[in-house]
C-alpha positions as CSV (number, residue, x, y, z in Angstrom):
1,X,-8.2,-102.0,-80.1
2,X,-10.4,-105.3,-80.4
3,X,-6.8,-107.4,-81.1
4,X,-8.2,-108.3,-84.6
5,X,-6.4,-108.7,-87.7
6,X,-5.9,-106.1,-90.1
7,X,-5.6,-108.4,-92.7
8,X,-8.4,-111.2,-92.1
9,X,-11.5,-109.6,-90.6
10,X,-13.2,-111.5,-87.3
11,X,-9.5,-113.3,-87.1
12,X,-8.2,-111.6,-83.4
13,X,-4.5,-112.4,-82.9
14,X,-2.6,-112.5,-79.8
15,X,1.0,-112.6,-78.1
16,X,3.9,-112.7,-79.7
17,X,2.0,-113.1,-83.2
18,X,1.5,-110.1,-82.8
19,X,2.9,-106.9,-84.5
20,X,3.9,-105.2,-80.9
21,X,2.8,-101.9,-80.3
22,X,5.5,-99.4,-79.6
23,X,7.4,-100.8,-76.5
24,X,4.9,-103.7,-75.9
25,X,6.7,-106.5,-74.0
26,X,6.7,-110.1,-75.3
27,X,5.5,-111.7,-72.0
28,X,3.3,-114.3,-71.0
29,X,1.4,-111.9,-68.6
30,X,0.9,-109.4,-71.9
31,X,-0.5,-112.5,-74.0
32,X,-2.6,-112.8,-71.2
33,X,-4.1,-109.8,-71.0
34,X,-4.1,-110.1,-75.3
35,X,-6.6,-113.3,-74.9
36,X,-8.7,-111.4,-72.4
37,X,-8.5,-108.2,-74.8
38,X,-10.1,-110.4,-77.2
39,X,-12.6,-112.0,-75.3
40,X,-14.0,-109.0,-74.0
41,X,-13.9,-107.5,-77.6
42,X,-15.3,-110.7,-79.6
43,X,-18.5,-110.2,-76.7
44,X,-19.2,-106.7,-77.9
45,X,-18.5,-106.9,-81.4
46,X,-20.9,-110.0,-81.2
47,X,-23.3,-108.2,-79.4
48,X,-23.1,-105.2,-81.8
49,X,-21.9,-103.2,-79.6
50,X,-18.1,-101.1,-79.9
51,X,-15.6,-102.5,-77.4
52,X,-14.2,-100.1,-75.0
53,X,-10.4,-98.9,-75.2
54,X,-8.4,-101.6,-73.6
55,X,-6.0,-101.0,-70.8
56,X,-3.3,-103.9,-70.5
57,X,-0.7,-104.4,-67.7
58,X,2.3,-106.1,-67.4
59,X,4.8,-108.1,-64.8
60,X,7.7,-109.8,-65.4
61,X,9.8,-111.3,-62.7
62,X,12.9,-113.1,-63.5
63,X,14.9,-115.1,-60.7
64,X,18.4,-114.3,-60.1
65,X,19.0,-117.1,-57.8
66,X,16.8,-119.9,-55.3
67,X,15.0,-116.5,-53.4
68,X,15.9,-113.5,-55.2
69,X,13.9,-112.1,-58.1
70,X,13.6,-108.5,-60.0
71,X,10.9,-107.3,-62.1
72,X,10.0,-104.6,-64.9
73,X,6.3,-104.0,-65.0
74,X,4.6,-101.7,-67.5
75,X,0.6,-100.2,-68.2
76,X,-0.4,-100.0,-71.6
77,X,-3.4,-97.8,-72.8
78,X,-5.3,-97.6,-76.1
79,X,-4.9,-94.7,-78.2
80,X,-6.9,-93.4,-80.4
81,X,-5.2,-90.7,-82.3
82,X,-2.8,-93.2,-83.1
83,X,-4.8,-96.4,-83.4
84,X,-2.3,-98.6,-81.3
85,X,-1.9,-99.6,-77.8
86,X,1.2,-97.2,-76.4
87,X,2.6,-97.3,-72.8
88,X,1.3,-95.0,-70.7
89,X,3.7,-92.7,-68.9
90,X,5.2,-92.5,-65.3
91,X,3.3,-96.0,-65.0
92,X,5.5,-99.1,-64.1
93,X,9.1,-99.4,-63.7
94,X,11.7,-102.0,-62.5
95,X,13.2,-103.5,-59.1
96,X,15.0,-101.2,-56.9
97,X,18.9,-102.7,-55.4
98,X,18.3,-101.9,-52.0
99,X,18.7,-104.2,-48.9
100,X,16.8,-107.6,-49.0
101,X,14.1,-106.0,-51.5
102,X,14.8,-108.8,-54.1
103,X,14.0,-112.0,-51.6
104,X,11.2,-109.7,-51.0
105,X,10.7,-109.6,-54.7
106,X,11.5,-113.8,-54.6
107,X,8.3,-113.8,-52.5
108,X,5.9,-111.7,-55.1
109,X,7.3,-113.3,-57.5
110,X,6.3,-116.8,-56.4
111,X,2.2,-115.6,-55.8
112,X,2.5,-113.9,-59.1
113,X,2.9,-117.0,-60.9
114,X,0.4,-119.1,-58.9
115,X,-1.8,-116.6,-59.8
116,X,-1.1,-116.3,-63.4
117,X,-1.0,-120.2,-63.6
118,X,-4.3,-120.4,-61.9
119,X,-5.9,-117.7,-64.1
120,X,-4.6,-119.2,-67.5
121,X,-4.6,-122.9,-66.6
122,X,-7.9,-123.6,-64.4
């Protein structure tokens, strides 16, 4: 839940160190949302307080040529009964093959990564 090591206590690991949940992508955006996991966890633990249940999201985009992209995006949720971070259901999916959706796509998939690149790198 807090992204901490199992093994080394106040160690928090993130990414693709990580032992994925069930059906956890290994993405950028999902390391992303890992560091800010931690960060929001290390603040509470620190402040003796218990971290809320994290819910992480993901987007990946992936061009298929100069202007066309596709994606599969995903929601993750923390659960309890099984201690581990499990996708949630109905929540996500992946690009639809109709018309010009992909230079549409091309387009979000620009923003998304000035965005992401912003977020992680100012």
């Amino acid at each position: 839940m807090t992204m901490e090591s199992t093994a080394v206590k106040d160690v928090h690991v993130l990414g693709d160190a990580t032992l994925a949940a069930p059906g956890m992508p290994k993405s950028g955006h999902m390391a992303n949302q890992h560091g800010k996991v931690a960060a929001a966890a290390i603040i509470e633990l620190l402040s003796g307080r218990r971290p809320d249940p994290p819910t992480m999201v993901n987007t990946c985009y992936s061009f298929v040529d100069d202007h066309r992209a596709i994606h599969v995006s995903s929601v993750h949720r923390y659960d309890d009964d099984k201690k581990t971070i499990v996708p949630v259901t109905g929540a996500g999916g992946t690009s639809v093959a109709e018309g010009d959706r992909w230079a549409v796509e091309g387009r979000y998939a620009s923003g998304w990564a000035q965005t992401i690149w912003s977020d992680m790198l100012a």
